[in-house]
C-alpha positions in Angstrom: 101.5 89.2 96.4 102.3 86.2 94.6 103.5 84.1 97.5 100.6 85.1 99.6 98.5 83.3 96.7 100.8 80.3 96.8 99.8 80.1 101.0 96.5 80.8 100.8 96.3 78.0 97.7 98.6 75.8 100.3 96.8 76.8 103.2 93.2 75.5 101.5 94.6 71.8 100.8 94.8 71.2 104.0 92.0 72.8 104.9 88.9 70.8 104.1 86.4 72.8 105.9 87.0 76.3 104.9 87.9 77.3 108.3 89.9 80.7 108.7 91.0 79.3 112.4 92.3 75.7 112.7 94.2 73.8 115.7 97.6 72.5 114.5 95.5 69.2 113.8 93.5 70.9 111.1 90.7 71.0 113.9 87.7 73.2 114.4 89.4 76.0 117.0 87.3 77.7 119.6 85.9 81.0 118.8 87.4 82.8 121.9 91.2 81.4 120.8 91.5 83.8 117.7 90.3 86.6 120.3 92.9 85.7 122.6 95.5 85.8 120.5 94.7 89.1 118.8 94.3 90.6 121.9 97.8 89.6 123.4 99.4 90.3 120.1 97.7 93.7 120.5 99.0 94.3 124.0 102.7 93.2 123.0 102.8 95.6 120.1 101.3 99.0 122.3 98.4 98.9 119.8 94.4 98.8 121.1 92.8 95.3 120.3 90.6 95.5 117.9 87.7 92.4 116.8 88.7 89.5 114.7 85.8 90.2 112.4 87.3 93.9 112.0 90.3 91.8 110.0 87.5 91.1 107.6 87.4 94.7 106.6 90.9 96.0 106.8 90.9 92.5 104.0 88.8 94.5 101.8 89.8 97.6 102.2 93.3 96.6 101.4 92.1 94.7 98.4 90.5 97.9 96.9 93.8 99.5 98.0 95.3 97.4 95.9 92.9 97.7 93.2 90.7 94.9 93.0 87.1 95.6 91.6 84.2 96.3 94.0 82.6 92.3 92.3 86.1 90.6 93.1 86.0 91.9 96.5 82.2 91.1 97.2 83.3 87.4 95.8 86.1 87.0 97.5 83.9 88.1 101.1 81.0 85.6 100.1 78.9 88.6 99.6 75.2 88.6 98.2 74.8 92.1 97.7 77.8 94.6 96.5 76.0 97.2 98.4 77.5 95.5 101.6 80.6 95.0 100.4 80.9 98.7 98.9 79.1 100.5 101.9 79.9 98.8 105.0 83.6 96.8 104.3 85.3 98.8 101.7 86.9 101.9 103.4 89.2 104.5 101.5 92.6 105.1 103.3 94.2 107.9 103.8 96.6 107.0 100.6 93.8 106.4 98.4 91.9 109.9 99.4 95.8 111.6 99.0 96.4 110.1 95.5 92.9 111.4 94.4 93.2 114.6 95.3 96.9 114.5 93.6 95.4 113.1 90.5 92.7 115.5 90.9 94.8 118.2 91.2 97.3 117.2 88.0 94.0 117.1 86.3 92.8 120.5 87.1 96.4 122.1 86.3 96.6 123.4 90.0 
């Protein structure tokens, strides 16, 4: 976790304009080349391609994984309203609904 902060701090120097895509000049990058490359990467792994913007959730939902709040996530994602982030980006994995219904079940003495 720690040095994904130091390369997303890294990564944001030389990044003036925010962009999540850049050119190896540190140029604006074509919407359809992030595409393309997901989708071969897709296709060499056996997996279905999925969206780019699709990245954007499996983000958050990995974030609340991980336990970030519901604001630090809707912060991080540039949200207005926590509503969005909470009902249509945040998704609970298959982990999370497991270790609740363990909890749960410690709790209950089952």
């Amino acid at each position: 976790m720690i040095r994904t902060l130091e390369l997303l701090l890294e990564w944001r120097e030389h990044n003036p304009y925010k962009w999540v895509f850049v050119s190896e000049y540190g140029k604006w990058l074509s919407p359809s080349k992030p595409r393309k490359w997901l989708r071969s990467t897709a296709e060499k792994a056996g997996l279905d391609p999925i969206p780019v913007h699709k990245l954007r959730h499996t983000h958050a939902t990995l974030l609340y994984e991980a336990g970030a709040s519901m604001e630090e996530i809707q912060r991080r994602l540039g949200h207005f309203d926590i509503s969005t982030t909470q009902n249509t980006y945040t998704h609970l994995t298959k982990a999370q609904r497991d270790d609740f219904a363990e909890r749960f079940s410690n709790h209950i003495d089952f």
